[in-house]
C-alpha positions as CSV (number, residue, x, y, z in Angstrom):
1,X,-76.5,84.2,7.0
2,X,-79.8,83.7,8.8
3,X,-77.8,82.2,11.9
4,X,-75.5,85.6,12.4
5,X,-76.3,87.8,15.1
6,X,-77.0,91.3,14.2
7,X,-73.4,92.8,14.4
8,X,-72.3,89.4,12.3
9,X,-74.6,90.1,9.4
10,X,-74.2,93.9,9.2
11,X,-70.2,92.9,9.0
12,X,-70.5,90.3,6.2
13,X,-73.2,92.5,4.6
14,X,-70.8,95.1,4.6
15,X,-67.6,93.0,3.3
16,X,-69.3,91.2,0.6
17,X,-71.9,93.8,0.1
18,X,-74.7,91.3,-0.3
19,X,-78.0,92.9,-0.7
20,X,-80.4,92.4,2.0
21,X,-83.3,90.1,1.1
22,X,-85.1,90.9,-2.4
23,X,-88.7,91.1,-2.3
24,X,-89.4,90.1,-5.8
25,X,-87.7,86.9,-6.1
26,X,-87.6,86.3,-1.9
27,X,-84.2,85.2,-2.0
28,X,-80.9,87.0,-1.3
29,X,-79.0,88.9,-4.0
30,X,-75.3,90.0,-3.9
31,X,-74.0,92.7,-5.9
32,X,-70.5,94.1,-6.5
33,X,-68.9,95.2,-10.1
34,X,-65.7,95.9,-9.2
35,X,-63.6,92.7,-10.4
36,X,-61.6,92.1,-8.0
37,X,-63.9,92.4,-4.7
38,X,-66.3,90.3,-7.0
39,X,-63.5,87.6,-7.1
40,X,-63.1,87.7,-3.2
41,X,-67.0,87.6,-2.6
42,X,-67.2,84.6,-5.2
43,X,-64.7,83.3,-3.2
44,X,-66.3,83.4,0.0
45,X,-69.6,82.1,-1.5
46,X,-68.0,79.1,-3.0
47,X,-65.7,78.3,0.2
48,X,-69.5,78.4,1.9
49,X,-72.4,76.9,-0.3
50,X,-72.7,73.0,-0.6
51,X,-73.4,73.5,-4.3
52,X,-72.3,76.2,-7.1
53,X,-75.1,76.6,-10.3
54,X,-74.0,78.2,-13.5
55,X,-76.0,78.4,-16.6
56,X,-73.4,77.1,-19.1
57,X,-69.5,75.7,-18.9
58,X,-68.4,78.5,-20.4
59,X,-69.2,80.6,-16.9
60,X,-67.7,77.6,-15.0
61,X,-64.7,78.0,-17.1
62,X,-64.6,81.6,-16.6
63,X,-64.8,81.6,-12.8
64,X,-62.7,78.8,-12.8
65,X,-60.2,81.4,-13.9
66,X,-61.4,84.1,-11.9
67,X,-61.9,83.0,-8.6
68,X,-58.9,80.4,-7.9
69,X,-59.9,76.7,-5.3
70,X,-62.9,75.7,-4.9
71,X,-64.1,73.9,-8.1
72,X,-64.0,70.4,-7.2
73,X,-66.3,68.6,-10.2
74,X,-68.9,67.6,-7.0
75,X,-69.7,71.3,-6.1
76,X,-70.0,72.7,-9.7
77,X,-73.1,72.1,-11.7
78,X,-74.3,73.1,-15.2
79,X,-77.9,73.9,-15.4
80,X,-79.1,75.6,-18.7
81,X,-81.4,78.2,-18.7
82,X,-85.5,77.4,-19.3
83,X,-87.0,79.2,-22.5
84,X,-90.7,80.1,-21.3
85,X,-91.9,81.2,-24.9
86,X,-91.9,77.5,-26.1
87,X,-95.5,77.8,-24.6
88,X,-96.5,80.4,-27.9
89,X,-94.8,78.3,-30.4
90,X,-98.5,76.2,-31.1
91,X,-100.6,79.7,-30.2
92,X,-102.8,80.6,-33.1
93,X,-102.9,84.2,-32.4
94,X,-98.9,84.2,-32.9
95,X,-99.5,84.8,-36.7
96,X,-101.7,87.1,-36.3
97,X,-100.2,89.1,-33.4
98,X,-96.9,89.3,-36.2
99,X,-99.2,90.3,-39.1
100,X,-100.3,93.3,-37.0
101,X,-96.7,94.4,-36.2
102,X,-96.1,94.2,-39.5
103,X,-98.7,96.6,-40.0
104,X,-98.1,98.8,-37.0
105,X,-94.7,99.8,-37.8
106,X,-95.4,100.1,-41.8
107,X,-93.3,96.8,-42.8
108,X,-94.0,96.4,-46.7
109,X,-94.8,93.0,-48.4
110,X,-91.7,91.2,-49.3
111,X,-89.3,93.3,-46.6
112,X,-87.4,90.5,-45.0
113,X,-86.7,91.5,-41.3
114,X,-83.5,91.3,-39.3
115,X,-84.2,91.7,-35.3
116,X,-82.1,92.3,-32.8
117,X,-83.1,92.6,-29.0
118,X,-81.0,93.5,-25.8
119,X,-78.8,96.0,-25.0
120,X,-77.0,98.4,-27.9
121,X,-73.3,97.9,-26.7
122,X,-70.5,97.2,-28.3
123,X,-70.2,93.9,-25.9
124,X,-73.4,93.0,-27.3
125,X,-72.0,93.2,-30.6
126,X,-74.7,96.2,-31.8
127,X,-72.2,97.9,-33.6
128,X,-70.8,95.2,-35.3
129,X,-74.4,94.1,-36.4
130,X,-74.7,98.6,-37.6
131,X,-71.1,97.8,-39.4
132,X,-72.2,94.1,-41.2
133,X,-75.6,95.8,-42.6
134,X,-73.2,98.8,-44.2
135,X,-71.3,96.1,-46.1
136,X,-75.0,94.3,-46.9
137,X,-76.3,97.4,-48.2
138,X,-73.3,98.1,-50.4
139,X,-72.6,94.8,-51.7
140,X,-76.3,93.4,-52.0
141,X,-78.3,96.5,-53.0
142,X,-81.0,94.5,-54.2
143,X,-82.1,92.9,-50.7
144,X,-85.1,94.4,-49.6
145,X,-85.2,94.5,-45.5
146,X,-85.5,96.5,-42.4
147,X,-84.2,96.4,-38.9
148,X,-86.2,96.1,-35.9
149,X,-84.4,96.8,-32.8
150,X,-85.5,96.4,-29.7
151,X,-83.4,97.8,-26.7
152,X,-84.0,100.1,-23.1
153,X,-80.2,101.4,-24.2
154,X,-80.0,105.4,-23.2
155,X,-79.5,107.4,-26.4
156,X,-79.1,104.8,-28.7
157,X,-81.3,106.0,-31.8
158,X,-79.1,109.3,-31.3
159,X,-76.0,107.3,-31.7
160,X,-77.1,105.3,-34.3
161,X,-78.4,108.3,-36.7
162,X,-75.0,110.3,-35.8
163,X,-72.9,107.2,-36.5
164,X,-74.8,105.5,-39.2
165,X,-77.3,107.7,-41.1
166,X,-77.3,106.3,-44.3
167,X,-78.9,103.4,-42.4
168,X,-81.4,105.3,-40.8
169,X,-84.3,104.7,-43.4
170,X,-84.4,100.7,-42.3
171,X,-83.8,100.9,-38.8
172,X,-86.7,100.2,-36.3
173,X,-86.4,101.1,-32.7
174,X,-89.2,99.4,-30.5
175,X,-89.6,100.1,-27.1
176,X,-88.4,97.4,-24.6
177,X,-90.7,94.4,-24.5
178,X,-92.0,93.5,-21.6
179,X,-95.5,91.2,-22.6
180,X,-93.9,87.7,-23.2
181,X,-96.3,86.8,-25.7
182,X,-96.1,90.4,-27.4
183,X,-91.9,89.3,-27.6
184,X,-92.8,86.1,-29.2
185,X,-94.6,87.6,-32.1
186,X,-91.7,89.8,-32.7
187,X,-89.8,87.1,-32.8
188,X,-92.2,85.0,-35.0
189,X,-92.1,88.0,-37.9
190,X,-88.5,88.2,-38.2
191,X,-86.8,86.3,-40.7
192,X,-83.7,86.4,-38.7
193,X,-82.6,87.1,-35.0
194,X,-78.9,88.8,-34.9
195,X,-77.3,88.7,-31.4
196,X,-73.0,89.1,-32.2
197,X,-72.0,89.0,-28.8
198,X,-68.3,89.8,-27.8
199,X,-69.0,86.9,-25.2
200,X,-72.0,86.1,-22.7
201,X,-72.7,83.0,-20.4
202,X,-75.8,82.0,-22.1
203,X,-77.9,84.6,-24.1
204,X,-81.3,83.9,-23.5
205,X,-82.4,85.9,-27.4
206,X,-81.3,83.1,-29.8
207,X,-83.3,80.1,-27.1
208,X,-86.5,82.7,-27.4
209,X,-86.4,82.9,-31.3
210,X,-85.8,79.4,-31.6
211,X,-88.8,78.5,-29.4
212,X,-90.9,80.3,-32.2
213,X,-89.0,78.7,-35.5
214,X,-87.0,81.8,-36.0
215,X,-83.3,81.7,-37.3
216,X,-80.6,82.8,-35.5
217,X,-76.7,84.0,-36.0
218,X,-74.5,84.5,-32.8
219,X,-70.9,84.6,-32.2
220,X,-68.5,81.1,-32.1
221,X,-67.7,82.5,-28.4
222,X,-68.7,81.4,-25.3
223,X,-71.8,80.1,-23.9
224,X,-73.9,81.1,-27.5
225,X,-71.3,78.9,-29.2
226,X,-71.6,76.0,-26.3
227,X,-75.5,76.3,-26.1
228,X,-76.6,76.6,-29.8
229,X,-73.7,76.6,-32.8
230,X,-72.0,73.4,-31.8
231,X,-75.2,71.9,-31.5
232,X,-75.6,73.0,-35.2
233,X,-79.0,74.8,-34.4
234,X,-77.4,78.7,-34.8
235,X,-75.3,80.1,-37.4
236,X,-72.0,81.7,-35.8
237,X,-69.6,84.1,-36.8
238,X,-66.6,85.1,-35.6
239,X,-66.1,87.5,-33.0
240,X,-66.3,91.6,-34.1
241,X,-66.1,90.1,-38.3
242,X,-68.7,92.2,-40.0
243,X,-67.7,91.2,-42.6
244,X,-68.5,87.6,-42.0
245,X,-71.6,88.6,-40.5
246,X,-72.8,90.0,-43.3
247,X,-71.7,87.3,-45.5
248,X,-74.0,84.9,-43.6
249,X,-77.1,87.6,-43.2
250,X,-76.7,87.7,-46.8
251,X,-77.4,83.4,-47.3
252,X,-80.1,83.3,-44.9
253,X,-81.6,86.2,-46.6
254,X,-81.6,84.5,-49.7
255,X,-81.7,81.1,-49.1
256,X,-84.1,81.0,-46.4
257,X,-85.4,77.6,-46.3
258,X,-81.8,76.4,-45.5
259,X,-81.8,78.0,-42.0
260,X,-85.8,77.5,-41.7
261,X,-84.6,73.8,-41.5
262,X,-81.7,74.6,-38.4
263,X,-84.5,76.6,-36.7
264,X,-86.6,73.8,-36.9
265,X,-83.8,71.6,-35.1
266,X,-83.6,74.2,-32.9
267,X,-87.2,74.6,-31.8
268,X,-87.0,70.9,-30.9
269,X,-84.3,71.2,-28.9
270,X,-85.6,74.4,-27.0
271,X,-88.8,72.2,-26.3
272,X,-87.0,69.0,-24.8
273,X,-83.8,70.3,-23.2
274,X,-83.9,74.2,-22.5
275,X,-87.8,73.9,-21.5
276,X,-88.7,75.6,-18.1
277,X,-90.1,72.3,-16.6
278,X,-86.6,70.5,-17.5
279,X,-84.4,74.0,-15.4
280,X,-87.7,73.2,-12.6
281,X,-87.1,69.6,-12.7
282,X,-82.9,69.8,-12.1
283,X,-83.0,72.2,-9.6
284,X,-85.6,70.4,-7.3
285,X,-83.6,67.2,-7.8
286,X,-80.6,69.4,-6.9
287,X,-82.9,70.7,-3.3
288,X,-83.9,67.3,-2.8
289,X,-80.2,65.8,-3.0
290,X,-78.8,68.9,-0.8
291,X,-81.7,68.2,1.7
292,X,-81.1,64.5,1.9
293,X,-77.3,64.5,2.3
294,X,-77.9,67.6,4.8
295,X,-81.0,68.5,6.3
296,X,-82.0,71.9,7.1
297,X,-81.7,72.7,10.6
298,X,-84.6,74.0,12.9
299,X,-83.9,77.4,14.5
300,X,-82.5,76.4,17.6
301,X,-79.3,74.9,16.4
302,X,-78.7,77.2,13.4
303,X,-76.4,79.2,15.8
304,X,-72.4,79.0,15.4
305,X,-70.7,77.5,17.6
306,X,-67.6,78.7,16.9
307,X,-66.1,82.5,18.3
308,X,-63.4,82.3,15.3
309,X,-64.7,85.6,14.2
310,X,-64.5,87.4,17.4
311,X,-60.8,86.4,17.7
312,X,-58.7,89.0,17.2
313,X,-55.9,86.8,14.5
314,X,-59.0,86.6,12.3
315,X,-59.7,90.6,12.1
316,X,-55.4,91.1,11.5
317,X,-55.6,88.1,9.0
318,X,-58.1,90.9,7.1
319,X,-56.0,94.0,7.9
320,X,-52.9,91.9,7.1
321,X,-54.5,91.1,3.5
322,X,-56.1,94.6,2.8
323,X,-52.7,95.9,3.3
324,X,-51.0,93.0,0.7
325,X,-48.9,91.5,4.0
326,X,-50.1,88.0,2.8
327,X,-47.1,85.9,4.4
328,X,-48.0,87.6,7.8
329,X,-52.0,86.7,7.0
330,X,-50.7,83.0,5.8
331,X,-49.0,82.5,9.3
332,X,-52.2,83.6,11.0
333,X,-54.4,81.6,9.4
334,X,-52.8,78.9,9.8
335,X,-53.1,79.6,13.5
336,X,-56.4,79.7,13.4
337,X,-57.1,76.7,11.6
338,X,-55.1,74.8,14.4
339,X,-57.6,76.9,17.3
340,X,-60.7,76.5,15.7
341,X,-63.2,73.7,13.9
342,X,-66.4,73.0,12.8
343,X,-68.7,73.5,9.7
344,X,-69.0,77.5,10.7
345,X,-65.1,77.8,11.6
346,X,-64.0,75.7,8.5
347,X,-66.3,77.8,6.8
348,X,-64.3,81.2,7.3
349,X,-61.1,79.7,7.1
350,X,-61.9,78.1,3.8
351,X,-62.7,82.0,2.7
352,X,-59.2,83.4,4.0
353,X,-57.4,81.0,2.6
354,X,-59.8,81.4,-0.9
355,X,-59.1,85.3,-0.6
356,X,-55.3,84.9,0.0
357,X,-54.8,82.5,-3.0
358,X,-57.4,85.0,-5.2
359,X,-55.4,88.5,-4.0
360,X,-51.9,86.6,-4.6
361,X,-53.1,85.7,-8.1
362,X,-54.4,89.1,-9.3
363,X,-50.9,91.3,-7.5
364,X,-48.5,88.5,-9.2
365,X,-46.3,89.3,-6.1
366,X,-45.0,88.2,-3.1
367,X,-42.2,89.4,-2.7
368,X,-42.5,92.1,0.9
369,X,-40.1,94.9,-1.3
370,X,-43.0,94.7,-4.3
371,X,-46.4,93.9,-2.9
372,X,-48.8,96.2,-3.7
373,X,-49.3,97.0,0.3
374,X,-46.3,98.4,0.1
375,X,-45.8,100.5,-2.9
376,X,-47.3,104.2,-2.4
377,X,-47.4,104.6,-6.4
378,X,-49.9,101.8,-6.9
379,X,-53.4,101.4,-5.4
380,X,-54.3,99.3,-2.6
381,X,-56.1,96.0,-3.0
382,X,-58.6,96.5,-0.6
């Protein structure tokens, strides 16, 4: 990107609508949440980085599915997420930072405390957690507990008095934490951590509770399952089973040394292999390893060599695509692959090809009579 020319930047800016240059993290974000221009920009990215990073195997998996080529075991690496509040875990105002939430939001001796933080969604699994604490409260009476919930979700205590009120007496809604070590006492208090996802790369909740000793129940789904349950550190459930759920809020409730002793396992593991120096440490070897196998170059030769994008195949290859003409943007591309080479060139043909293969996959048709360029009941892919 930072050897384009002005005009070139505006266009790819404009195709792959990556964000111009964030301030906060001084790096470059792209965003797009329409799935199938998401596909095509992943596309492009992965026909041009030297190496793709993805916080668990389950996203690799996933994208493997989304985005067609490009996953060649060399390119693709796995680098788990670092848990900063391992550094609270030893801090002796931990306790009593939890002993004075207790007290701020009037939690009684001998409440047990179920937490959940993140979004209120149903992908989240919030109302599954709402639904498994309605079978709790009717089949175990005699637990004595409240909920502390802590999400920026619009309208959520709202919904969850309308939908729910005869929970309404043990529900907590705290404000979205933003103090790290304020989050690790809240943490620290609870006698559980709850997150049900429907399915998330990582979840970054169950590593923070575990950094503090805290027990946790996810989902057996995607990355939760592959970070924490088959590790046998996390209780999982299946997916949207509130019944199961409540099952197993039930025996950690009751029998709480039992997952006291998988936290513990888990705090361990969140120490030696989801630390932030270990995340620091893998991608500077990753920098290093890029850098040594190709160096960065100085200003002066950054500039493409190659006119490919100026030609005018390589605009009808896109117009040919846009309007689902893929055998005419095949032939084309091929034609340019024959005119043109280089890193920069190879680059963009790497990306046609990626985005032919991707729009091919998600139509499920070739034939000229039922392409979706050429039906005027069905939307473009544009």
């Amino acid at each position: 990107y930072e050897s384009l020319s002005e005009r070139e930047r505006v266009e790819f800016l404009e195709s792959t609508r990556l964000r111009e240059r964030d301030s906060r993290f001084n790096a470059y974000r792209w965003d797009n949440g329409w799935p199938q221009t998401a596909a095509l920009c992943r596309a492009r990215m992965y026909s041009l980085a030297d190496v793709v990073t993805h916080v668990s195997r389950h996203q690799w998996d996933v994208n493997r599915e989304l985005v067609p080529g490009n996953h060649d075991e060399e390119k693709h690496v796995v680098v788990y997420n670092g848990i900063d509040l391992i550094r609270y875990s030893s801090s002796p105002r931990l306790l009593s930072l939890a002993t004075e939430i207790r007290r701020r939001y009037r939690i009684l001796d001998g409440e047990q405390v179920i937490f959940y933080s993140g979004r209120a969604t149903e992908a989240k699994g919030f109302y599954d957690l709402l639904d498994a604490l309605l079978l709790l409260q009717e089949q175990q009476p005699d637990i004595s507990y409240k909920v502390m919930i802590a999400t920026k979700t619009h309208g959520v205590v709202d919904e969850t008095s309308r939908r729910y009120p005869s929970l309404r007496e043990r529900l907590i809604f705290t404000p979205y934490i933003e103090d790290r070590e304020e989050l690790a006492a809240h943490y620290k208090l609870a006698d559980v951590l709850v997150q049900p996802t429907r399915g998330e790369c990582f979840n970054q909740a169950i590593g923070e509770a575990l950094a503090v000793g805290t027990p946790t129940i996810t989902t057996n789904f995607s990355g939760p399952k592959e970070v924490y349950v088959d590790r046998g550190i996390s209780y999982g459930v299946p997916v949207r089973d509130p019944s199961a759920l409540a099952q197993t809020l039930n025996a950690v409730l009751r029998h709480p040394e039992d997952s006291h002793e998988m936290a513990s396992r888990g705090q361990i593991y969140v120490a030696t292999s989801l630390s932030i120096d270990r995340m620091v440490d893998m991608y500077t070897t990753l920098y290093e390893r890029l850098l040594s196998e190709k160096p960065f170059p100085t200003p002066a030769t950054t500039r493409p060599t190659s006119t490919i994008l100026q030609d005018h195949r390589y605009q009808e290859a896109l117009a040919h695509l846009r309007n689902g003409e893929y055998r005419r943007a095949g032939s084309l591309v091929d034609a340019l692959s024959t005119t043109f080479n280089g890193d920069h060139a190879d680059a963009e043909i790497r990306y046609l090809r990626g985005m032919l293969q991707t729009l091919e996959t998600i139509t499920h048709e070739t034939d000229p009579q039922k392409r979706i360029g050429n039906d005027p009941n069905k939307k473009k892919v544009v």
